[in-house]
Structures are given as C-alpha cells and as structure tokens.
C-alpha positions as YAML, in Angstrom:
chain: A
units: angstrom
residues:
- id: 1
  name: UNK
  ca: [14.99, -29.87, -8.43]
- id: 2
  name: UNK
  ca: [16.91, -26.67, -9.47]
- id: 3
  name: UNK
  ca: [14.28, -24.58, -8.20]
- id: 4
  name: UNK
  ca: [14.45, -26.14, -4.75]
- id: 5
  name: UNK
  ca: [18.25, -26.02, -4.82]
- id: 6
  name: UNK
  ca: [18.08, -22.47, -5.60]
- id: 7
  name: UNK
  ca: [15.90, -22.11, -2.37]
- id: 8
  name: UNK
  ca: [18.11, -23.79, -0.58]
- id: 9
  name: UNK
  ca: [21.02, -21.78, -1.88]
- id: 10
  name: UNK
  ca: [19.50, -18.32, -1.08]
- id: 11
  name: UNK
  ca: [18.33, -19.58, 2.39]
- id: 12
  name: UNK
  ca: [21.87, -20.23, 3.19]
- id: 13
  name: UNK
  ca: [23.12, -16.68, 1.91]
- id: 14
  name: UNK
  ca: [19.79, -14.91, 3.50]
- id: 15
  name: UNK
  ca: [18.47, -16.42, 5.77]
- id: 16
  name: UNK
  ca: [15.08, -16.14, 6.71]
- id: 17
  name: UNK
  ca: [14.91, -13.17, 9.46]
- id: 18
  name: UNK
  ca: [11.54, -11.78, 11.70]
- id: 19
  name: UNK
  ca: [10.14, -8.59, 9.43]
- id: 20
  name: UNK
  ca: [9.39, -7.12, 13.35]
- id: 21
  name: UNK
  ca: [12.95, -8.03, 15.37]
- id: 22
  name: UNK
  ca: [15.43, -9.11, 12.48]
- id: 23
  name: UNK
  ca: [16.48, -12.39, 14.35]
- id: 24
  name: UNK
  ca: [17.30, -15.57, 11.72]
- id: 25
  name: UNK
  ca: [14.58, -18.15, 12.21]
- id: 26
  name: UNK
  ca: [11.86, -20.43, 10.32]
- id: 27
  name: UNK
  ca: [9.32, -17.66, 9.72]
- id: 28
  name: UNK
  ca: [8.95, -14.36, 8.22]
- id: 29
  name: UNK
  ca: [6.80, -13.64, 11.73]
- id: 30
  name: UNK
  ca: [8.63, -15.26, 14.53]
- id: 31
  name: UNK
  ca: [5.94, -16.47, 17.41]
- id: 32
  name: UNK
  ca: [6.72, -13.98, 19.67]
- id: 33
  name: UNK
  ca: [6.08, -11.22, 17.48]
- id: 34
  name: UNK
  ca: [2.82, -12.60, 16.41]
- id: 35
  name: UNK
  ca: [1.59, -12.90, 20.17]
- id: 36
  name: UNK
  ca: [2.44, -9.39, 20.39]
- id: 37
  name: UNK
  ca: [0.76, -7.58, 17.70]
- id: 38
  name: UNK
  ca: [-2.00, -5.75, 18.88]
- id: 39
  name: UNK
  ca: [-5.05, -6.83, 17.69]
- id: 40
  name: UNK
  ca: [-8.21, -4.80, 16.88]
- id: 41
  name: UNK
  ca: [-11.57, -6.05, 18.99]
- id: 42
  name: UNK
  ca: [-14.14, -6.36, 17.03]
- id: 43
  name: UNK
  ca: [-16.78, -6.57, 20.01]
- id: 44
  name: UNK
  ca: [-15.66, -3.08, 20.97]
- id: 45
  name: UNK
  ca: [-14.57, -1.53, 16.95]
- id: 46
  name: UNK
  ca: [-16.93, 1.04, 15.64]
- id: 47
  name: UNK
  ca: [-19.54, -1.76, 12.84]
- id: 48
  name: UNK
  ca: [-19.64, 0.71, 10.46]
- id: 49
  name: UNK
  ca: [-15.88, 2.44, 10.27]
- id: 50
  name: UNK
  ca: [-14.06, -0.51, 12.13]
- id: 51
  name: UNK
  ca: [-12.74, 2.06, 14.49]
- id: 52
  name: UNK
  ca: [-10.79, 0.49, 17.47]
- id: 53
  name: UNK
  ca: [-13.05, 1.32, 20.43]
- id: 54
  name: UNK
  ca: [-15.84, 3.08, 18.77]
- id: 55
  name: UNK
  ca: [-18.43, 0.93, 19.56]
- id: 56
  name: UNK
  ca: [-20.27, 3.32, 22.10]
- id: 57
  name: UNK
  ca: [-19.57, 6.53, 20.32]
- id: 58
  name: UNK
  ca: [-17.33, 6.84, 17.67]
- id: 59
  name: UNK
  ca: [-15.00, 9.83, 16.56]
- id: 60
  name: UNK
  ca: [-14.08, 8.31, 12.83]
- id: 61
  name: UNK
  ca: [-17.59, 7.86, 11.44]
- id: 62
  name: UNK
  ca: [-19.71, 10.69, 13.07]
- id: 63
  name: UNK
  ca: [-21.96, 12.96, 11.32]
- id: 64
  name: UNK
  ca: [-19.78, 15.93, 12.59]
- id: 65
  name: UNK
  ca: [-16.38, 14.48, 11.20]
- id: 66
  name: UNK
  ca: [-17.98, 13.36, 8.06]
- id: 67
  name: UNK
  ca: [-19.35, 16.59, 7.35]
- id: 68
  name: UNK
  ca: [-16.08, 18.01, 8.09]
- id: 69
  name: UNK
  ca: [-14.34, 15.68, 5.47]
- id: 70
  name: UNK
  ca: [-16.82, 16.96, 2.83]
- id: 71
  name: UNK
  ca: [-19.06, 13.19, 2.92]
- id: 72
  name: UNK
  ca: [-22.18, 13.14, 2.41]
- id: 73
  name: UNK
  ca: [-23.25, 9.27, 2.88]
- id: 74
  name: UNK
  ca: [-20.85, 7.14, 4.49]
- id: 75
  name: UNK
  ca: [-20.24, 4.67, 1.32]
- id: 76
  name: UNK
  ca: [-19.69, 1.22, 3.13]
- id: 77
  name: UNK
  ca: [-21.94, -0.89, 4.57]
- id: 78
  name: UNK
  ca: [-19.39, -2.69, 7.21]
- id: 79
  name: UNK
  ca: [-15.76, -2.29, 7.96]
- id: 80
  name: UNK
  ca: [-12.96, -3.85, 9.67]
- id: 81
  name: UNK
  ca: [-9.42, -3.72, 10.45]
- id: 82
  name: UNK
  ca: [-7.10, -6.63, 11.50]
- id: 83
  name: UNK
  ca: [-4.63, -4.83, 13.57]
- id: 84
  name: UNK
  ca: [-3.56, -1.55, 15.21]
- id: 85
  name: UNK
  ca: [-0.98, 0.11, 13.07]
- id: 86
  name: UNK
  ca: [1.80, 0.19, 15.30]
- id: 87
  name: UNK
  ca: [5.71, -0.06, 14.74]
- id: 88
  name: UNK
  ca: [5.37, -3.62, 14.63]
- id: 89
  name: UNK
  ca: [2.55, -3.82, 12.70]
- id: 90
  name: UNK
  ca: [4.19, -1.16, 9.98]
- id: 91
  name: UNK
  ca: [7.27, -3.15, 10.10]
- id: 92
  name: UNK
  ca: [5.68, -6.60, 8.41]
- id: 93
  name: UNK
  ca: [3.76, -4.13, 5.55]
- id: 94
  name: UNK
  ca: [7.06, -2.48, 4.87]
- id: 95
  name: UNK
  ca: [9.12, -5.61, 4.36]
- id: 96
  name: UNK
  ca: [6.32, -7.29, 2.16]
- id: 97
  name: UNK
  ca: [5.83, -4.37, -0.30]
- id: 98
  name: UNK
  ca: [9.59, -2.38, -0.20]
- id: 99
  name: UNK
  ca: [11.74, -5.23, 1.30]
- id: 100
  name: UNK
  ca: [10.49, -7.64, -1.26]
- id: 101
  name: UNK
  ca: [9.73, -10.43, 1.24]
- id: 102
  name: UNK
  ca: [6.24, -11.26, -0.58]
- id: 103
  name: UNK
  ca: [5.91, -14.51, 1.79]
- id: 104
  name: UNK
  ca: [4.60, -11.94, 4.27]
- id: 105
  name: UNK
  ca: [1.33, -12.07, 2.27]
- id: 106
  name: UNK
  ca: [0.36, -15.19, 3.71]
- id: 107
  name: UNK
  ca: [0.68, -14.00, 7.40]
- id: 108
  name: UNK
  ca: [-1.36, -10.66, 6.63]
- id: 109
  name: UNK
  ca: [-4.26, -12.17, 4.82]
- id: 110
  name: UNK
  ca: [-4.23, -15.33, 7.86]
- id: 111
  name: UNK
  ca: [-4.52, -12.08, 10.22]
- id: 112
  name: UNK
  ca: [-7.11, -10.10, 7.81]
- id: 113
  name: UNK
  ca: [-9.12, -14.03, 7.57]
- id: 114
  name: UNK
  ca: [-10.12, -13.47, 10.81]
- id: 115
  name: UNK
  ca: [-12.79, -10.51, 9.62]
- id: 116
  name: UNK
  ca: [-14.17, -11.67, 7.41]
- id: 117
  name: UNK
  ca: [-17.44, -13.02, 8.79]
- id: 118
  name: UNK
  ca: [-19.72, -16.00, 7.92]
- id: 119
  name: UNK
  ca: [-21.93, -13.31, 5.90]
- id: 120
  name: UNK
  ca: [-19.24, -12.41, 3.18]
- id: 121
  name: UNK
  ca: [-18.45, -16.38, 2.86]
- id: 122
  name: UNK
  ca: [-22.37, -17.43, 2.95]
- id: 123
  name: UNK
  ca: [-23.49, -14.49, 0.67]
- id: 124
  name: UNK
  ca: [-20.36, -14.95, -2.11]
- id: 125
  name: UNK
  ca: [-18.84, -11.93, -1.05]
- id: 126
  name: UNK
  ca: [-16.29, -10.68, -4.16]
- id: 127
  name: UNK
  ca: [-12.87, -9.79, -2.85]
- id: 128
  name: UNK
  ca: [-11.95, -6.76, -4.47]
- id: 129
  name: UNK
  ca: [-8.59, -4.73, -4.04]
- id: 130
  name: UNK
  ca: [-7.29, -1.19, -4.46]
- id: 131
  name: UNK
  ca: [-4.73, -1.42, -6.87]
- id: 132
  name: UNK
  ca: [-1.40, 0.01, -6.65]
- id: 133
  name: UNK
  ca: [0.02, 2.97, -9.18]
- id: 134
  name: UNK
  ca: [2.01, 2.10, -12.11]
- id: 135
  name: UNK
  ca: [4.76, 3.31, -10.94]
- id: 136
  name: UNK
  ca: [4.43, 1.49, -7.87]
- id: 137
  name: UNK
  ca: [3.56, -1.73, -9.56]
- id: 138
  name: UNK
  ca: [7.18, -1.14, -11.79]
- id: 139
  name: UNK
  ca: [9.11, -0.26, -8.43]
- id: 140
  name: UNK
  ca: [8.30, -3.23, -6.75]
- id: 141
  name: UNK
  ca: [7.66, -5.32, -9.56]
- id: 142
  name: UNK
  ca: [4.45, -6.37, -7.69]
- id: 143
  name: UNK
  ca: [1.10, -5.02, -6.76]
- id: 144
  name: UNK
  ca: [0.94, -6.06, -3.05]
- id: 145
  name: UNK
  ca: [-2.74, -5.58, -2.65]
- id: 146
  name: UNK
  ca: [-3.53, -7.60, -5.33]
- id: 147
  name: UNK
  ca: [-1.38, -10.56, -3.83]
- id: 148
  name: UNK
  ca: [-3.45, -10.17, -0.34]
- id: 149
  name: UNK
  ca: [-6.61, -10.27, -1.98]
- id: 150
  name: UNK
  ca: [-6.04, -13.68, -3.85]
- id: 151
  name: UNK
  ca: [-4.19, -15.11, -1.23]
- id: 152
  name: UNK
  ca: [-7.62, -13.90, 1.16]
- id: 153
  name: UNK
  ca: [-9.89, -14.84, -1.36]
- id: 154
  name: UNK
  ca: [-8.37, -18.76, -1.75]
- id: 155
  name: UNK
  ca: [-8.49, -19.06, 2.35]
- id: 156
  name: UNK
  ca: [-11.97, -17.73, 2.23]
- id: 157
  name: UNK
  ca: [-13.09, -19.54, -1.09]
- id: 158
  name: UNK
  ca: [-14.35, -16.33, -2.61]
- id: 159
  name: UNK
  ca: [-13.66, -15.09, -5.90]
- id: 160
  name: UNK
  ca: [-10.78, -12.32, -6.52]
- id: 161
  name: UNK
  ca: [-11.83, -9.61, -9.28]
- id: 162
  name: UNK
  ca: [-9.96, -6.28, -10.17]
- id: 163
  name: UNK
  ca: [-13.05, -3.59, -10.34]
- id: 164
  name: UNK
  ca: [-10.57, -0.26, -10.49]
- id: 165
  name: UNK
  ca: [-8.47, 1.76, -12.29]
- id: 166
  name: UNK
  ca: [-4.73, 2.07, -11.41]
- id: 167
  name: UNK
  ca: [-5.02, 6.00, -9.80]
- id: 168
  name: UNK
  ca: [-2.86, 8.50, -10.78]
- id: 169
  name: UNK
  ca: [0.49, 8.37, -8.86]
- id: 170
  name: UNK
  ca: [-0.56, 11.15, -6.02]
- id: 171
  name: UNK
  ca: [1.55, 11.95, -2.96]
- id: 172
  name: UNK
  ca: [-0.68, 12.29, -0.01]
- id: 173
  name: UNK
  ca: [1.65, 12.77, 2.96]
- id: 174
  name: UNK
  ca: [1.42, 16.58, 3.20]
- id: 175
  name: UNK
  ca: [-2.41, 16.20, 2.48]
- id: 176
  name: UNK
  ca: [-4.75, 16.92, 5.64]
- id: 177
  name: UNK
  ca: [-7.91, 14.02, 5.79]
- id: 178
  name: UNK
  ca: [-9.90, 16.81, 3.90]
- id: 179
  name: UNK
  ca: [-7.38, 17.05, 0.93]
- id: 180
  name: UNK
  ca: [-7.04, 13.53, 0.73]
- id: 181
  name: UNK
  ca: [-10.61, 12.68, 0.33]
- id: 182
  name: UNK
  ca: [-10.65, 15.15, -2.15]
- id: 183
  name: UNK
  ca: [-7.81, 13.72, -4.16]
- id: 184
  name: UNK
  ca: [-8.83, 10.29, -3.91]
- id: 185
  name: UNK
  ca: [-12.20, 11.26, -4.85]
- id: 186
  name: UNK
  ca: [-10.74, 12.41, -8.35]
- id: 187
  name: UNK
  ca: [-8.17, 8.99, -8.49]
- id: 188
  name: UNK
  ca: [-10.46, 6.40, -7.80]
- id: 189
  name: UNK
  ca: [-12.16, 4.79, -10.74]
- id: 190
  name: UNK
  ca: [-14.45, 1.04, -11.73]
- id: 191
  name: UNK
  ca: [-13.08, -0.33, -15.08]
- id: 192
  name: UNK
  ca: [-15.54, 0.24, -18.09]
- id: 193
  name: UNK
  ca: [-17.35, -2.58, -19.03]
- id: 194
  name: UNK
  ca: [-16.60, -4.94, -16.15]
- id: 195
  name: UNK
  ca: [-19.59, -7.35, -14.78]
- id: 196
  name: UNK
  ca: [-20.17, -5.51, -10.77]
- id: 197
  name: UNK
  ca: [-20.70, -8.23, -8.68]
- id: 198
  name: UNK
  ca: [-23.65, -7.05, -6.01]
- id: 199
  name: UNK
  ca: [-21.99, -7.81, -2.95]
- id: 200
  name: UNK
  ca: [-18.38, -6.48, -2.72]
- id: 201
  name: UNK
  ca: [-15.57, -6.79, -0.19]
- id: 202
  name: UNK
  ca: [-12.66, -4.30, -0.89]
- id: 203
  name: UNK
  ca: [-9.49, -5.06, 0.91]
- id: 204
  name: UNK
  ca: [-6.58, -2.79, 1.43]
- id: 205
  name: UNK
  ca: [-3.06, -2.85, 3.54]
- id: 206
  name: UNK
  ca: [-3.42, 0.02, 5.78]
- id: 207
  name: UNK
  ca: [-5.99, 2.67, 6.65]
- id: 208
  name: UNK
  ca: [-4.42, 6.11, 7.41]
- id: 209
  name: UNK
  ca: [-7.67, 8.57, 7.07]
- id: 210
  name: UNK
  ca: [-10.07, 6.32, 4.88]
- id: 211
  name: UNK
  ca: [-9.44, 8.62, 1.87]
- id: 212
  name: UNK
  ca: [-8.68, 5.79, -0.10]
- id: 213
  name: UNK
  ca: [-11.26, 3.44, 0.77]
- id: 214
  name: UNK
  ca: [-13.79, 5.50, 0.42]
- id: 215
  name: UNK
  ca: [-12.96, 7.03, -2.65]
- id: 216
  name: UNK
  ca: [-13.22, 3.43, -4.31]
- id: 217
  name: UNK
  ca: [-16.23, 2.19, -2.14]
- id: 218
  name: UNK
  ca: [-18.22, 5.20, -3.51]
- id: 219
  name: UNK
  ca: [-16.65, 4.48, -6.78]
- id: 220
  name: UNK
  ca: [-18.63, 1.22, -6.49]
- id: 221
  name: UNK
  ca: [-21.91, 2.21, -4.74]
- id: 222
  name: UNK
  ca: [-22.57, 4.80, -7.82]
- id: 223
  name: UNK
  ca: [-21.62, 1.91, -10.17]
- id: 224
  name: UNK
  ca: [-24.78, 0.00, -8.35]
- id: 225
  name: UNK
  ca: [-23.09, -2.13, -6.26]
- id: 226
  name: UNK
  ca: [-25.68, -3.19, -3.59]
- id: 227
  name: UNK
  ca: [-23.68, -4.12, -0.67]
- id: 228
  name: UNK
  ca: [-20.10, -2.77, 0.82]
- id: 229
  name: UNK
  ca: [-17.93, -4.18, 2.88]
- id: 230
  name: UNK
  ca: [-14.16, -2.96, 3.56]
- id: 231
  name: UNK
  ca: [-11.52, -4.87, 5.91]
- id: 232
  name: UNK
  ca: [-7.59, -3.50, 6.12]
- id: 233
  name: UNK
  ca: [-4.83, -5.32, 7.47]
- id: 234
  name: UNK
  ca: [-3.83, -2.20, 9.86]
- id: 235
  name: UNK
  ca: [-5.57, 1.06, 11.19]
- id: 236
  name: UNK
  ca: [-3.63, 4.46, 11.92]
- id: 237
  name: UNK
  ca: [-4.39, 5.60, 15.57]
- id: 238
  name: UNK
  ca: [-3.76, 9.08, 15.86]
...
C-alpha cells in the first residue's frame, strides 16, 4: 500500500512525460513517437554486420574495411540492430541510462524482441550483455545493459548470464574506428572460471563503430564459444 501511494505521489509531482517529445502522458514512449522511429529492415540489413541496407554489398563488414580496422576474422556469426540511431532513437537511450527513467527498458528490449529469431529461442540461445564501467555502474546506480538483457531474456525465455569483465573506464569519443578497436581489444575480458555456454547472444544499447562488440564477441570465440550472435537496440549511420 505505501509503495503504491508513493507511486501515486511521485506521478502527481512528475508526471510521466514522452523520453522523444516531453509531452505528459501514460507512457514513457507516447504512440506517435513509436510509429515514428525508424526501424532497421532486416530483409535488406547486411546478415552478418546488421548493416541497414547492406544486403547487396555492404560497406561495414567488407574485407577492405576490416582489414583497415586491423580484423582479421569477423568474430560474430549473425548480427542485428533494432533501430536507426537517430535523434529520436538517442533520445529514449539517454533518458533510460542518464535521466534515470529505467521503465524505458521495457520498450527497448519489446523493440530489440523483434530480432531475435526462432533460432536463438529454438537453439537456447544465452543472452549475454556488455557490462557497464564501475564508474558508470556508481553514476547511475544501474548497469543499463544488464537490465535490457534480463528484461530480453524473460520475453524471449532464455537465460541471462554475465560472461565479462567490467572494462576499464576508457573515453572513446576522440578515438577514430581504428583506435577504438584497438582499445576495446585490450578492455574486453570473459570472467575466469565461468561455465561458456556454446551458443551466445550478446546484446548491447547502441552500435557506434562495432569496437565494442567485437572486442567482447572475440573475447568469447577464443574462450570456445561455438556460435555468435550480436543484436543492439540502435545503429550509428554515418
């Protein structure tokens, strides 16, 4: 009863707004703004890198631009993105991890449901994450990819397990796609002595340049992992 009366109490002093256009309403993602994110196709997405559009010939995943970000074997098997990153897009991951509206989890994993295929549920995918820095964790008091990866393992009805080490707080902004391979490739770590399931399905928030996910999916193909899938809620489109 208190706990319900507190909700009640803070929904009167803040009420619930739209993380895209601020207006007070039910949802964290009014209807309009959820009929106009922009979705990526998967019929016409690169199946290896996800890629919006890169079905014919793709510019992420190429020999030429992997060679060029110092990769020798493309480390995942499949990949996917939910959405385009766009303003609106950016808007809903910036109010769930830095405006502390953690609802928002539910509405990006619903979105990120949508890729994962009958394969990952019929096989027993794992839903893995990659986990935020400490001192990310103890600025927000909460490791956002962790909470999309349970809340997209329960819709799935796959299992949720933590396979890295936190990486080293790095700042990545004024990093090129080379340098940020490179410095992921140092930061991303499997725990020591943790059972690796054989089929794995790493999630993430946002894709800027990879760096990141494939840091941690060749992380887990050296630890013997069999099979790699990847899925993010948004892609960067340069």
């Amino acid at each position: 009863m208190l706990r319900g009366a507190l909700e009640v109490a803070l929904e009167t002093l803040w009420p619930t707004r739209c993380a895209v256009c601020d207006l007070p309403g039910e949802d964290v993602l009014c209807p309009d703004c959820a009929r106009a994110l922009v979705v990526v196709d998967a019929c016409l997405a690169c199946p290896r890198c996800g890629a919006p559009h890169g079905i014919v010939q793709c510019t992420e995943c190429n020999e030429v631009m992997l060679n060029a970000a110092g990769i020798d074997a493309f480390p995942i098997d499949a990949m996917a993105h939910a959405l385009v990153l766009d303003d609106a897009a950016r808007r809903i991951v910036s109010a769930y991890k830095d405006g502390d509206e953690r609802r928002l989890r539910t509405t990006i994993a619903e979105r990120m449901e949508a890729y994962v295929g009958p394969l990952e549920r019929a096989e027993g995918f794992a839903v893995a994450f990659i986990p935020d820095t400490a001192e990310a964790v103890r600025r927000r008091g909460f490791d956002h990819a962790r909470e999309i990866a349970q809340e997209l393992a329960r819709r799935c009805g796959l299992e949720c397990v933590e396979l890295f080490e936190r990486p080293k707080s790095t700042d990545q902004r004024e990093l090129g796609r080379r340098q940020r391979i490179d410095n992921m490739r140092n930061a991303m770590h499997v725990k020591e002595g943790v059972r690796m399931p054989e089929r794995v399905l790493v999630v993430d928030d946002v894709c800027t340049t990879g760096a990141t996910m494939y840091a941690a999916c060749a992380a887990l193909r050296e630890a013997g992992v069999r099979r790699i899938h990847a899925l993010t809620f948004g892609q960067v489109m340069d």
